[in-house]
C-alpha positions in Angstrom: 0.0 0.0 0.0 2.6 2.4 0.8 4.6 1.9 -2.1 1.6 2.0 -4.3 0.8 5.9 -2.6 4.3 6.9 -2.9 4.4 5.6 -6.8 1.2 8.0 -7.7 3.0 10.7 -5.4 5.7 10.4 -7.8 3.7 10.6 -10.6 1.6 13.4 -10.0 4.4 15.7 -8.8 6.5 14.7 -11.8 6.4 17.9 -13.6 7.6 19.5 -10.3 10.7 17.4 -8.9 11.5 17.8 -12.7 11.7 21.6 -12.2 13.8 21.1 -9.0 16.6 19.7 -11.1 17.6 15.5 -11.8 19.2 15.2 -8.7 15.8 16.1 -6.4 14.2 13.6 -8.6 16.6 10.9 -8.3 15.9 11.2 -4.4 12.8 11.1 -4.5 12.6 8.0 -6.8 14.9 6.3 -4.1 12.7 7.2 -1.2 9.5 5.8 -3.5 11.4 2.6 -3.6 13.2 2.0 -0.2 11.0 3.9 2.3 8.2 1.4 1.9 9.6 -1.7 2.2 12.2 -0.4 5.1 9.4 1.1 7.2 7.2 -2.4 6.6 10.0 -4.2 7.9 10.3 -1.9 10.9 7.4 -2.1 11.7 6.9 -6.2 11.9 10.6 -5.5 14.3 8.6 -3.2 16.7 5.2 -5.7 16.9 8.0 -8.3 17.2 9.8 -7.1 20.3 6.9 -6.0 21.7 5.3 -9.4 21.2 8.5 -10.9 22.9 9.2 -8.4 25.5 5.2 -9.4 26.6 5.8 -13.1 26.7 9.0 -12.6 28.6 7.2 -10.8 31.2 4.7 -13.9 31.5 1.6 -11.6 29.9 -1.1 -12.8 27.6 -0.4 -10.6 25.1 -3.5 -11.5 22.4 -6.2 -11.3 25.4 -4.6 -8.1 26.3 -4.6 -6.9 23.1 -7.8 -8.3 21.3 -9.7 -5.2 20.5 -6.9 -4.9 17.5 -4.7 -6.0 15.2 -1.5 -7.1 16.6 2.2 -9.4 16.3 2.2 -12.5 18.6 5.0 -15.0 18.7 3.6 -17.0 20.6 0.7 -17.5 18.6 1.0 -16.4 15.2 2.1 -19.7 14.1 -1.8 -20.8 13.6 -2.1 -18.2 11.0 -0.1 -20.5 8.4 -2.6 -23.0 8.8 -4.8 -21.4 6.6 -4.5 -22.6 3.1 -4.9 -19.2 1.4 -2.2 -17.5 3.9 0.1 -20.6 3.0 -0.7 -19.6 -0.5 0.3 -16.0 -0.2 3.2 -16.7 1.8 4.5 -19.0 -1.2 3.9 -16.5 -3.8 5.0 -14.0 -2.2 8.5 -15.3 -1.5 8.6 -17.2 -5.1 7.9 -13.3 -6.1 10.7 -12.1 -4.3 12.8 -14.8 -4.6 12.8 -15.2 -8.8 13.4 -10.8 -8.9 16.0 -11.4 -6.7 17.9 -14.5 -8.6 17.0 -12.4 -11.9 18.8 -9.6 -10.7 21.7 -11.3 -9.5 22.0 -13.2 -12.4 22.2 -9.7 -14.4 24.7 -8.3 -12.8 27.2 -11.5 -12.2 26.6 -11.9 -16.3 27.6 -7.7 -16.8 30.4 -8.1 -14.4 31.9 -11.3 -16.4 31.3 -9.5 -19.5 33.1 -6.3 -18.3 36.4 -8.6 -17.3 36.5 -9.8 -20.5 36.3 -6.7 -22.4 39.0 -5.3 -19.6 41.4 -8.4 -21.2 40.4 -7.3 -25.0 41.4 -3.7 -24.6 43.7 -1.3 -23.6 43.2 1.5 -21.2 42.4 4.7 -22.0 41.9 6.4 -18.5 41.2 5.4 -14.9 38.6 2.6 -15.2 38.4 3.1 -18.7 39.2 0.7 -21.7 39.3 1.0 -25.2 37.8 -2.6 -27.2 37.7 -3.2 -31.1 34.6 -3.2 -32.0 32.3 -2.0 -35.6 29.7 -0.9 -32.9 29.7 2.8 -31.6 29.0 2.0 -27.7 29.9 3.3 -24.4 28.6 2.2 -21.5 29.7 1.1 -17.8 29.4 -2.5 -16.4 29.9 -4.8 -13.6 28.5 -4.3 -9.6 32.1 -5.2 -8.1 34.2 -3.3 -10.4 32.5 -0.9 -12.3 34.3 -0.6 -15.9 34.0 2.0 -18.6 34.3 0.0 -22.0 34.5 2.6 -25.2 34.2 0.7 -28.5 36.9 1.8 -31.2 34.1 2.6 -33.6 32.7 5.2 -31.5 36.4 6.4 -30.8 37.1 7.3 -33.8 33.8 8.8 -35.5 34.0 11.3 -32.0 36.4 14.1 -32.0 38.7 14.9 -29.1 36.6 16.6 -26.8 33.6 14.4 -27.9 35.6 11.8 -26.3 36.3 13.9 -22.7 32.2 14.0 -22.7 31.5 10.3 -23.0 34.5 9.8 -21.0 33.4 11.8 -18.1 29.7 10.4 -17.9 30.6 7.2 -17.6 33.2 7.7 -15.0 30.3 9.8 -13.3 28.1 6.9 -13.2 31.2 4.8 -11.1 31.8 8.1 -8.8 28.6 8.2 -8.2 28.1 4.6 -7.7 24.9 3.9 -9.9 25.3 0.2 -10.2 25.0 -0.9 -7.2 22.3 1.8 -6.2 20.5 0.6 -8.6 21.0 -3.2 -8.1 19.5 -2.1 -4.3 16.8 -0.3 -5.7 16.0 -3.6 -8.0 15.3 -5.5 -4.6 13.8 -2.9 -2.8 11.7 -2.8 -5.6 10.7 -7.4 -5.2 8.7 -5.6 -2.1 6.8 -2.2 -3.6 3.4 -2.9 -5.5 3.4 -4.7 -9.0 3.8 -3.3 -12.4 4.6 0.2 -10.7 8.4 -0.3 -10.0 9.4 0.0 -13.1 8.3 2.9 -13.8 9.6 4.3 -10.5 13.1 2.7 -11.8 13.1 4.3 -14.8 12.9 8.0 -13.7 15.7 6.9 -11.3 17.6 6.0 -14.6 16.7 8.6 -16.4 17.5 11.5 -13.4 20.7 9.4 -13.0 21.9 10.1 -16.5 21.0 13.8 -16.8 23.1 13.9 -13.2 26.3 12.4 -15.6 25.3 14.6 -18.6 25.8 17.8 -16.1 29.0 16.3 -14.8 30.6 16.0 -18.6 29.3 19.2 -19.1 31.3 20.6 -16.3 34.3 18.5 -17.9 33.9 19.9 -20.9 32.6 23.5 -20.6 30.4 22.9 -23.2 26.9 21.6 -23.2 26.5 21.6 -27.2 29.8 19.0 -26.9 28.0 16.9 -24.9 24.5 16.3 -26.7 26.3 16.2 -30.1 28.9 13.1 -28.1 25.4 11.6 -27.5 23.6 11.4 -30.8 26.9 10.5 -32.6 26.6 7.3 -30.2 23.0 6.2 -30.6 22.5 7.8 -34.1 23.9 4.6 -35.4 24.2 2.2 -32.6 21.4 -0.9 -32.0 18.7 0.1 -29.1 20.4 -2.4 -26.7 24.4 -3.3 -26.5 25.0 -2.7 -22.7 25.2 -5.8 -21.2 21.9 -5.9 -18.3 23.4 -4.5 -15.4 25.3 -2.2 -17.1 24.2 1.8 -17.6 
C-alpha cells in the first residue's frame, strides 16, 4: 500500500521534482522505492519485540490486546494453517525470490562481460578501456568493479573533446556509484506494488543520467559538446548493447 501511494505521489508531482533539477528527482525516486519496504520491515521489528518483550514478562499478550490488530509469537504460528495464507506466503516469497535471482543473475553476467572486455582492450583512463569493435557504444558494467568500456568505432567517429564528454559520464556513473544503487533499488523494488516499480526505476535511470550529462558538461565547458557526443553514439548504434546490469 505504501509503495503503491508513494508511486502516484511520484507521478503526479512529476512535472515539479522535474523543475527542482535531476538530482531532487533521483531522491525522491529512491525514497518511493526504499521507504516502503524499510518502514514495513520496521514495523513487523517493533510488533515483534513488543510481542517478545510481553511473553517474557509472562503476559497474555493476544487477550490483552484483542480489540486490534497485533504481532504474537507465541501465537502467530496458527495463521499459516490457513490454506490461502500458506498460498500468499509461497507467492509471495517465489515473487521475491525469482526478482531477486534475476537480478543477480544480471549483474554477475555484466560483471563477467566487463572482465573480458578489460582483457580485450587497452586503457584509456582510470577505469576506462578502449575494445575493437564495428559498434559505436559506451557504457559502464559490472557491480564489483564498475568498468567504462569505449568501442573503437565510436572512438574514432568522436572528435577529441567528444571523447572527454563520453568519458566523463561514464566515469560519473562509477563516482557516483549507480550500479550498485541501482542493483539495491532492483530488490527494494521485489517488495513495492506490482507493475509500478518499473516505472519508478526508470525515472531513477533517467535522473541518474541527466546527473552524468551535467558532470561532462562541467568537464567539458560545453553543453553543445556533450549532446552532439550523444547522438553521434545512438545515431547509429542498435537500441540495446550494454550488457543488463550495465548503464
Amino acid at each position: 500500500g505504501l509503495s503503491l501511494l508513494f508511486s502516484v505521489a511520484l507521478g503526479l508531482g512529476g512535472r515539479f521534482l522535474r523543475r527542482m533539477g535531476p538530482c531532487v528527482e533521483r531522491r525522491a525516486a529512491t525514497a518511493a522505492r526504499v521507504l516502503p519496504p524499510v518502514f514495513a520491515f520496521a514495523l513487523v521489528v517493533v510488533l515483534a519485540v513488543a510481542s517478545a518483550r510481553a511473553l517474557s514478562a509472562g503476559t497474555a499478550h493476544c487477550l490483552d490486546h484483542a480489540h486490534h490488530l497485533h504481532l504474537c509469537l507465541k501465537h502467530s504460528v496458527a495463521w499459516g494453517s490457513h490454506p490461502w495464507a500458506l498460498c500468499l506466503v509461497i507467492a509471495s516469497a517465489t515473487f521475491v525470490g525469482v526478482r531477486f535471482i534475476l537480478s543477480a543473475w544480471a549483474h554477475w553476467g555484466a560483471q563477467r562481460a566487463a572482465s573480458r572486455l578489460r582483457t580485450l582492450g587497452t586503457p584509456i583512463g582510470e577505469r576506462a578501456f578502449l575494445v575493437p569493435s564495428n559498434e559505436r557504444f559506451a557504457f559502464t558494467a559490472g557491480l564489483l568493479s564498475p568498468t567504462v568500456v569505449f568501442s573503437s568505432a565510436a572512438w574514432e567517429v568522436l572528435e577529441p573533446e567528444q571523447r572527454e564528454a563520453i568519458l566523463a559520464h561514464e566515469l560519473a556513473h562509477v563516482a557516483h556509484g549507480d550500479l550498485w544503487r541501482r542493483a539495491a533499488l532492483g530488490i527494494a523494488a521485489s517488495f513495492g506494488a506490482l507493475f509500478l516499480p518499473s516505472r519508478v526505476l526508470r525515472l531513477w535511470e533517467l535522473s541518474a543520467e541527466r546527473i552524468c550529462d551535467q558532470q561532462a558538461v562541467l568537464a567539458v565547458d560545453r553543453p553543445s559538446t556533450v549532446a552532439s557526443a550523444m547522438l553521434a553514439l545512438v545515431k547509429a548504434a542498435p537500441p540495446r548493447l550494454a550488457p543488463e546490469g550495465g548503464v
